[in-house]
LODOVO-310551 format. One line per 5 residues: number of its first residue (from 1); their letters; for each residue x, y, z of C-alpha. Coordinates in nm, 4 decimals, decimal comma. Example, Ala and Ser with C-alpha at 12.3 -4.5 7.8 and 13.67 -1.06 7.14 Angstrom:
<rs>
1) as) 1,2300:-0,4500:0,7800 | 1,3670:-0,1060:0,7140
</rs>
This chain:
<rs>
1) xxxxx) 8,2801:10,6456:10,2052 | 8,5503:10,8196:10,3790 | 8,8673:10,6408:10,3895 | 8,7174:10,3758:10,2088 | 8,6521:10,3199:9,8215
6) xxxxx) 8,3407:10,1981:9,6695 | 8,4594:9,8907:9,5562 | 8,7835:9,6872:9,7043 | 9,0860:9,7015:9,4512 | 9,1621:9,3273:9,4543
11) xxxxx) 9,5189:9,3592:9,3001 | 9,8006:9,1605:9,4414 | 10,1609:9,2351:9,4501 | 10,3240:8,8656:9,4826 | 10,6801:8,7877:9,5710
16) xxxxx) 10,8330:8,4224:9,5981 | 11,1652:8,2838:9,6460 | 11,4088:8,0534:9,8411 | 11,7096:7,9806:9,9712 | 11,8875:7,8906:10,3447
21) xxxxx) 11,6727:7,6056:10,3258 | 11,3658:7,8282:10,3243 | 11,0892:7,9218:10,0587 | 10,8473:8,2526:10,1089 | 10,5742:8,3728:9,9124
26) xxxxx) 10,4304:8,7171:10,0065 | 10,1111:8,9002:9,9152 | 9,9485:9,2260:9,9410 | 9,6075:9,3732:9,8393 | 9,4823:9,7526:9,8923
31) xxxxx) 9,0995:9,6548:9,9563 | 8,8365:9,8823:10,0119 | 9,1317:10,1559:10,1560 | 9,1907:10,4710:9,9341 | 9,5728:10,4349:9,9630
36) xxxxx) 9,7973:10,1149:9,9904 | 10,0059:10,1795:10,2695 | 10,1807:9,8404:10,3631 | 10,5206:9,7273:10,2781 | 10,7327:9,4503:10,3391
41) xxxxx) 11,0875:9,2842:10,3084 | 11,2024:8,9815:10,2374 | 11,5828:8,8945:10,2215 | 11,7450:8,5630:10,2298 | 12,1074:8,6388:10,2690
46) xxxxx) 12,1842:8,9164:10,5048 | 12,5255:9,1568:10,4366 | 12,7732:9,1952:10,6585 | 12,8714:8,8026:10,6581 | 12,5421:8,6668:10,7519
51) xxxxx) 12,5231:8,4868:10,4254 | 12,3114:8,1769:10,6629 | 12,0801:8,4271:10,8105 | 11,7366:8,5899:10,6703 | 11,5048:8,8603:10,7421
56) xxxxx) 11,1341:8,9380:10,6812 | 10,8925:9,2170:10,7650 | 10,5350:9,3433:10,7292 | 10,5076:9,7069:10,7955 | 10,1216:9,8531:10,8196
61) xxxxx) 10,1652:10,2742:10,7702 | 9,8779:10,4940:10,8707 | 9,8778:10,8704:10,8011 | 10,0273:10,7911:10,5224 | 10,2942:10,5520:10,3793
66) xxxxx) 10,6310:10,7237:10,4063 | 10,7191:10,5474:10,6987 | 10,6247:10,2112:10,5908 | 10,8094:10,2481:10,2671 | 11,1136:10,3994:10,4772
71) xxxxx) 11,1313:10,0682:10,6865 | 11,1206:9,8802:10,4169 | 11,4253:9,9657:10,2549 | 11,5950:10,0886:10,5441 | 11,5246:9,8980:10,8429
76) xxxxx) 11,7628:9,5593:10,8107 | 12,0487:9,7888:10,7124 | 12,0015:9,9904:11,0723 | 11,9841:9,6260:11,2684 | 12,2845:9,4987:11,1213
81) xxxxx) 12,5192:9,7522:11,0960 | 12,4439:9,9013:11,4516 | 12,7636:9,8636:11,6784 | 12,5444:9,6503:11,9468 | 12,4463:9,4468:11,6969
86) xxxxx) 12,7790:9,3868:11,5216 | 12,9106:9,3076:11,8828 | 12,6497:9,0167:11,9404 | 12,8192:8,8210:11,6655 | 13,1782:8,8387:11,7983
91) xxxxx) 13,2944:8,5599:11,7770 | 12,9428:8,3522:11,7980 | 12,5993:8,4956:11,8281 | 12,4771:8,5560:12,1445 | 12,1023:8,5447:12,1690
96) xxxxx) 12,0300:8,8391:12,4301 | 12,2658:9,0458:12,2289 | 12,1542:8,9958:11,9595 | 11,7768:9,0824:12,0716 | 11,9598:9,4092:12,1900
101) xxxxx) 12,1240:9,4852:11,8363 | 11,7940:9,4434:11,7286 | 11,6287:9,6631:11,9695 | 11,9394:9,9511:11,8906 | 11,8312:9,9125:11,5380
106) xxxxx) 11,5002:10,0111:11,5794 | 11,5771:10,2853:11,8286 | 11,7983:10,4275:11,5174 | 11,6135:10,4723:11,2366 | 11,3344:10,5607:11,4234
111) xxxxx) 11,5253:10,8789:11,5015 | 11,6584:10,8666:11,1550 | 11,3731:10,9312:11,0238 | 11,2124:11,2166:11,2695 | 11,5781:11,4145:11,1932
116) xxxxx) 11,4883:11,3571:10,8133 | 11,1429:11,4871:10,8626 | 11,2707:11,8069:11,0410 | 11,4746:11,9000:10,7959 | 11,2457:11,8813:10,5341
121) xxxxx) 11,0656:12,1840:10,7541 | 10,7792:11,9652:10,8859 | 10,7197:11,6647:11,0334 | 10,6289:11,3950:10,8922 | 10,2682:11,2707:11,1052
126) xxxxx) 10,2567:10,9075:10,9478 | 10,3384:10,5876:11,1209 | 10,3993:10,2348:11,0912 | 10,3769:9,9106:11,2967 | 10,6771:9,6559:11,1904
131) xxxxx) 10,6475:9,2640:11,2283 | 10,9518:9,0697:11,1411 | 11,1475:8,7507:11,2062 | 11,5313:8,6855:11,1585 | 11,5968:8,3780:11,1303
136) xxxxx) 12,0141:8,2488:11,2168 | 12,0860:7,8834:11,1353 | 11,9726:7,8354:11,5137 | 11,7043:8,0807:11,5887 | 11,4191:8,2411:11,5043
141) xxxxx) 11,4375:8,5900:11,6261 | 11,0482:8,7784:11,6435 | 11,0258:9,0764:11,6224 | 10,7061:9,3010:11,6786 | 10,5914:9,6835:11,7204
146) xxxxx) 10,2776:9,7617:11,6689 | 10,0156:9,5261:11,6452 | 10,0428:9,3526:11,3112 | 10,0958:8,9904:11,4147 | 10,3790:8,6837:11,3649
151) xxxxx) 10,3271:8,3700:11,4355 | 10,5097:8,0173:11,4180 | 10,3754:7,6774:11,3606 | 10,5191:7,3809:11,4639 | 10,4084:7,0563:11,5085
156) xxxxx) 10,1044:7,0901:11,3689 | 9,9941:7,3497:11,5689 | 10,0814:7,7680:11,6919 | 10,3475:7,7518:11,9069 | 10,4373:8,0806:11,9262
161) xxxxx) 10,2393:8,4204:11,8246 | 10,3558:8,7977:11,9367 | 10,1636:9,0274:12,1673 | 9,9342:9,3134:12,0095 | 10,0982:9,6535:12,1551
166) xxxxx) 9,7200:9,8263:12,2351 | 9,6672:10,0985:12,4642 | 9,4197:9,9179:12,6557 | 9,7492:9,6940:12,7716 | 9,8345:9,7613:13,1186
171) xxxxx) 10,1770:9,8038:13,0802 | 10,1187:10,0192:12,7722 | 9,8678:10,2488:12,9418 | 10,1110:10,2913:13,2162 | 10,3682:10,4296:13,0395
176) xxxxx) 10,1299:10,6393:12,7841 | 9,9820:10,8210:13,1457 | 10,3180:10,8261:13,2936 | 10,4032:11,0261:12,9776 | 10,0352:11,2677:13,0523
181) xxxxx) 9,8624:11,1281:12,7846 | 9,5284:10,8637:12,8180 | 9,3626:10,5953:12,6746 | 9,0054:10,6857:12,5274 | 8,7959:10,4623:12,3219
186) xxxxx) 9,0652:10,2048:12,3305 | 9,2902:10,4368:12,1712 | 9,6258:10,6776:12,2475 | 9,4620:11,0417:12,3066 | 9,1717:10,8893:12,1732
191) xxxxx) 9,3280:10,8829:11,8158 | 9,6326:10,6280:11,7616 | 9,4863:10,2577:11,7927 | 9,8484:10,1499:11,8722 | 10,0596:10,2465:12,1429
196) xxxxx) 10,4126:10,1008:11,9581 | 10,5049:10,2540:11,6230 | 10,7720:10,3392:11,3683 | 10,7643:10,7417:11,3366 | 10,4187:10,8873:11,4401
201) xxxxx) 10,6416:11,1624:11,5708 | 10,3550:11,3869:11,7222 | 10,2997:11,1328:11,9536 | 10,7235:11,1392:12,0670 | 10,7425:11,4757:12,1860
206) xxxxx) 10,7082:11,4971:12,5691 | 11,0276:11,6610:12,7193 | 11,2543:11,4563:12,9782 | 11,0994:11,1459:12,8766 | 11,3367:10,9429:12,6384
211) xxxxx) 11,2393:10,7693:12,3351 | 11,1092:10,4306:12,5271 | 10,9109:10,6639:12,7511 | 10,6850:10,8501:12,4856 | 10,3266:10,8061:12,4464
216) xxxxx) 10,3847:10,6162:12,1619 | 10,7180:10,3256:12,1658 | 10,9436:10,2898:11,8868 | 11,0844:9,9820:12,1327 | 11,0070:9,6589:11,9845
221) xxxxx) 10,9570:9,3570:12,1909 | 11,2186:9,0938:12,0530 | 11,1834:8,7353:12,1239 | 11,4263:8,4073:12,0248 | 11,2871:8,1128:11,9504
226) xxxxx) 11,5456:7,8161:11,9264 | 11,4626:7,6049:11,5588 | 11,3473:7,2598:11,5834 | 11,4427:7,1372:11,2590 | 11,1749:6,8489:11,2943
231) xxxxx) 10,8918:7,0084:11,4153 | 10,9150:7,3443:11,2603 | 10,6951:7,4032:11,0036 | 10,5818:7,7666:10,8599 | 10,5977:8,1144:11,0007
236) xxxxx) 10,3200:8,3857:10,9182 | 10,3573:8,7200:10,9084 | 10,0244:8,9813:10,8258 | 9,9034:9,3467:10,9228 | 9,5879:9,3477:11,1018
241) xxxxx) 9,3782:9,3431:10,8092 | 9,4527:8,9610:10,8085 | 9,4270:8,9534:11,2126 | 9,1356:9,1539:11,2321 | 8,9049:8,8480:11,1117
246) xxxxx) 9,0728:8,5491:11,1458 | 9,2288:8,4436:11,4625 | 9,5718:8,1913:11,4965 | 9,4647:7,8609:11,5032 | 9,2409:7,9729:11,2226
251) xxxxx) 9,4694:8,1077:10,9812 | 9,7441:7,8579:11,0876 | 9,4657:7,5739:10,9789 | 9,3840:7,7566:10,6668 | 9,7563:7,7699:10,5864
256) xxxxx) 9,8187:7,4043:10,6367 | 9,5174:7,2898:10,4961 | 9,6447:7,4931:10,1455 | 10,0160:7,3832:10,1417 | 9,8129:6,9791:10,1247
261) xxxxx) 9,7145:7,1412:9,7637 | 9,9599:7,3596:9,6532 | 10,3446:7,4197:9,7165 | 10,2827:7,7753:9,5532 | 10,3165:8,0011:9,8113
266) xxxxx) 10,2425:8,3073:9,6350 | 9,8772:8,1382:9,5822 | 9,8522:8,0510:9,9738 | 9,9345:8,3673:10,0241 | 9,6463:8,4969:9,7349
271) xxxxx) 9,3782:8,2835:9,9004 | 9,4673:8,4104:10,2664 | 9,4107:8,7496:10,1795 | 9,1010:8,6853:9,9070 | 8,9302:8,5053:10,2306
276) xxxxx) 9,0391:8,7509:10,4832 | 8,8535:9,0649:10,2357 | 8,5488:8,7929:10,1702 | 8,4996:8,7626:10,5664 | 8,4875:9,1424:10,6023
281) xxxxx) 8,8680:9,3024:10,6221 | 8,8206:9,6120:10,5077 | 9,1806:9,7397:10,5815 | 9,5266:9,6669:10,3588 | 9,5894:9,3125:10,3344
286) xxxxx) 9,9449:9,1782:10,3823 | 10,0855:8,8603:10,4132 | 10,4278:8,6902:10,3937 | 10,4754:8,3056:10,4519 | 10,7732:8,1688:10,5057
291) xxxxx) 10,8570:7,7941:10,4846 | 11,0535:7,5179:10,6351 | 11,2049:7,1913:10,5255 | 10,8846:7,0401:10,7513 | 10,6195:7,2448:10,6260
296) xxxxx) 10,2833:7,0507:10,5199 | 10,3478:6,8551:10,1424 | 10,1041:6,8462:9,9079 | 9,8728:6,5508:10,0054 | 9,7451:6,3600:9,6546
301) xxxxx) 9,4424:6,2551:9,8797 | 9,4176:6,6749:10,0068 | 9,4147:6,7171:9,6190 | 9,1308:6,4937:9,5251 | 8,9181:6,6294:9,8255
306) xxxxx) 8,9410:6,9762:9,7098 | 8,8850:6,8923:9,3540 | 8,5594:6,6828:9,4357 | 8,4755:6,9585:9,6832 | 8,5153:7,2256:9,3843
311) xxxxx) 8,2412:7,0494:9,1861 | 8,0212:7,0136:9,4497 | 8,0252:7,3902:9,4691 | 7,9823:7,4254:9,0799 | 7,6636:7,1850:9,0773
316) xxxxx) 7,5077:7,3195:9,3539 | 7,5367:7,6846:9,2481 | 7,3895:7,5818:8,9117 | 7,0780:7,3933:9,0886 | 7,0355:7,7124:9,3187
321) xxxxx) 7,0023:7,9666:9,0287 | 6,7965:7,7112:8,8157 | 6,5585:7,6589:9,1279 | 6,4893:8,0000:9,1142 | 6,3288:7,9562:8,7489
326) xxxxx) 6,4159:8,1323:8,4549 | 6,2722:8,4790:8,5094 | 6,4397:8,5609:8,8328 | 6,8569:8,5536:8,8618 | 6,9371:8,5283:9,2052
331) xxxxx) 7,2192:8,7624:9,2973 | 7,5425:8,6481:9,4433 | 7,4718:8,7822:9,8013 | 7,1298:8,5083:9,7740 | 7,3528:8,2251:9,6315
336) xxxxx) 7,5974:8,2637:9,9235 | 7,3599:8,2834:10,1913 | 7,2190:7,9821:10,0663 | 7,5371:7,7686:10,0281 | 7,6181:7,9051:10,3948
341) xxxxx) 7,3041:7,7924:10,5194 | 7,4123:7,4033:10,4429 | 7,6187:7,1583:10,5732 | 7,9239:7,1480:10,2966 | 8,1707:6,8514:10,3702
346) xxxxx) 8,5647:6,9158:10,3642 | 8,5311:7,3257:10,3504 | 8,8940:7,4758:10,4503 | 8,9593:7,4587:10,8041 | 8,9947:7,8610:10,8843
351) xxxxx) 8,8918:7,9948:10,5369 | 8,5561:7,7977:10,5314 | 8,2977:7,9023:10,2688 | 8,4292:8,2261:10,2638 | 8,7959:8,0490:10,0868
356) xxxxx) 8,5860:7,9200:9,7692 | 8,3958:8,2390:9,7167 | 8,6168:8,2780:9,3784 | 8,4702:7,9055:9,2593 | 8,1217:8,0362:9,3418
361) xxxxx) 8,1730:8,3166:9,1287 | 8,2900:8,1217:8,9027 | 8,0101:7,9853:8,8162 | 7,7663:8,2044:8,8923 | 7,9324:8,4519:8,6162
366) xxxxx) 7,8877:8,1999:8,3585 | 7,5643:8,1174:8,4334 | 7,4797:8,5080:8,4364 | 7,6888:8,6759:8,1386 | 7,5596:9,0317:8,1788
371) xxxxx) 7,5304:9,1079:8,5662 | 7,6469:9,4399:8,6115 | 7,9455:9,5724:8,7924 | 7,6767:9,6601:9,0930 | 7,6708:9,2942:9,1801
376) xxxxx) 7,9889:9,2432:9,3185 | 7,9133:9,5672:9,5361 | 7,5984:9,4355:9,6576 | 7,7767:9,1052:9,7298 | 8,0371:9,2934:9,9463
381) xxxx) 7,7828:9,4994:10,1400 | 7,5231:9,2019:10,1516 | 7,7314:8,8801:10,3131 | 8,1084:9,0378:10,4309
</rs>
């Protein structure tokens, strides 16, 4: 299959914790890819003084996962110890310096990281998109490059999302033709789907044009968001194996409508990307949520809606496979289509049928003890 396996590796790496008067959850699944390369960061306490402020990050490699990794360990140290950075907070923050601090500390490590690769006597050709937020007691700095995807609720709905950097974007083709390259099948040269990017150093080679100017921008596009302490609710933050098949409103629905069951938000984050490889990702799968004092509570009446809603599913997959009589097992891919095919009541908003795939399952395991492995491979093939 290429750069895909036979069957998705559904293994999460889940993160949690709290503090600043914010909880996160965070989690991460390789899918159908051959390698896992996504990374993240989550810190609640910055250093250099900035006890009150946090930072978080999704990072989405490709060519490879040095880059990604890199970031991830390295990235928050280059922001806030940068000299335009350190400035901004002297003696109060100031938002547009800040932003440029920010900016400086992306400029750095990208060329960090191409000296590192040099050195090692060849250059390192993989690359990463970065999505992040920082959040001060009185903003909520975004920060994207690349086209993984952050986005801020408040008030019950998105207020705020950041702009994919594709080379189909005016601006962006501009600058990759001013710089003699194109934009073919959507794509830089016809090859890099994103025109902003962490290392990717093959593409950051055109003499007399400076970093900024390449066919491919380590610049990322930095926006401050002033907190609303009684409106704001959650912030997302995913690669585009999230993005790719659900859009804002939908995952911000899906989100809310799971924090009116749960206040785990290591299992909101499980069920966003479980749904997201059930509706046909078939890329990484990374996800960090981060939570404010006014995020959705758990709703008792949410609770009982989801439990009856649970059985429903449970009865009616047993009355689909006994319908079918006892010689014939319908396979999963048949159940599904069937369920789909009906009008269910108080499905997730977002997630729909695809969200209680796992309670289908469920039952349709115990009902059929000895269906092979091939089943779930069928199922992925037959209704993603």
């Amino acid at each position: 299959m290429g750069a895909f396996l036979d069957k998705p590796k559904m293994e999460k790496h889940n993160a949690h914790g709290e503090g600043n008067s914010l909880t996160y959850g965070l989690s991460s699944m390789q899918g159908w890819r051959v390698e896992m390369e996504d990374a993240h960061t989550a810190v609640i306490g910055l250093p250099h003084g900035l006890d009150p402020w946090s930072f978080f990050a999704v990072y989405d490699g490709h060519a490879g996962s040095q880059v990604a990794k890199y970031c991830c360990e390295h990235l928050l140290e280059h922001i806030t110890s940068n000299p335009d950075f350190q400035s901004a907070l002297d003696p109060e923050p100031n938002v547009e310096s800040v932003k440029t601090g920010i900016r400086t500390g992306f400029l750095q490590i990208d060329e960090h990281m191409r000296t590192i690769s040099e050195k090692k006597h060849g250059v390192d050709r993989s690359g990463s998109t970065a999505v992040g937020v920082m959040i001060s007691p009185g903003h909520v700095y975004f920060i994207n490059c690349g086209d993984s995807r952050g986005l801020l609720s408040r008030g019950g709905a998105v207020h705020f999302f950041t702009q994919d950097h594709k080379p189909s974007n005016p601006l962006e083709k501009e600058r990759i033709q001013n710089a003699g390259g194109s934009v073919m099948i959507q794509r830089v040269n016809g090859s890099l789907a994103v025109s902003r990017a962490l290392g990717d150093f093959d593409y950051k080679c055109v003499h007399g044009k400076g970093p900024t100017e390449q066919l491919v921008s380590p610049e990322p596009e930095v926006y401050a968001i002033e907190r609303s302490e009684a409106e704001d609710e959650f912030i997302v933050l995913a690669c585009d194996g999230i993005w790719d098949v659900m859009a804002n409103e939908e995952l911000c629905d899906f989100v809310r409508s799971r924090l009116e069951v749960t206040d785990d938000l290591e299992r909101v984050c499980n069920e966003v990307v479980d749904t997201c490889l059930y509706k046909g990702s078939r890329d990484n799968m990374s996800v960090v949520l981060i939570c404010f004092p006014g995020a959705p509570k758990v709703n008792p009446e949410a609770v009982k809606r989801e439990a009856e809603l649970d059985k429903y599913l449970e009865n009616r997959v047993e009355e689909i496979i006994k319908n079918q009589g006892e010689e014939v097992v319908p396979d999963l891919v048949h159940v599904m289509r069937t369920l789909a095919s009906e009008s269910i009541p108080n499905l997730p908003p977002g997630g729909e049928l695809a969200s209680k795939r796992s309670v289908v399952e469920a039952v349709y395991n115990k009902l059929n003890p000895y269906r092979s492995d091939d089943t779930d491979i069928l199922f992925f093939r037959g209704f993603s």
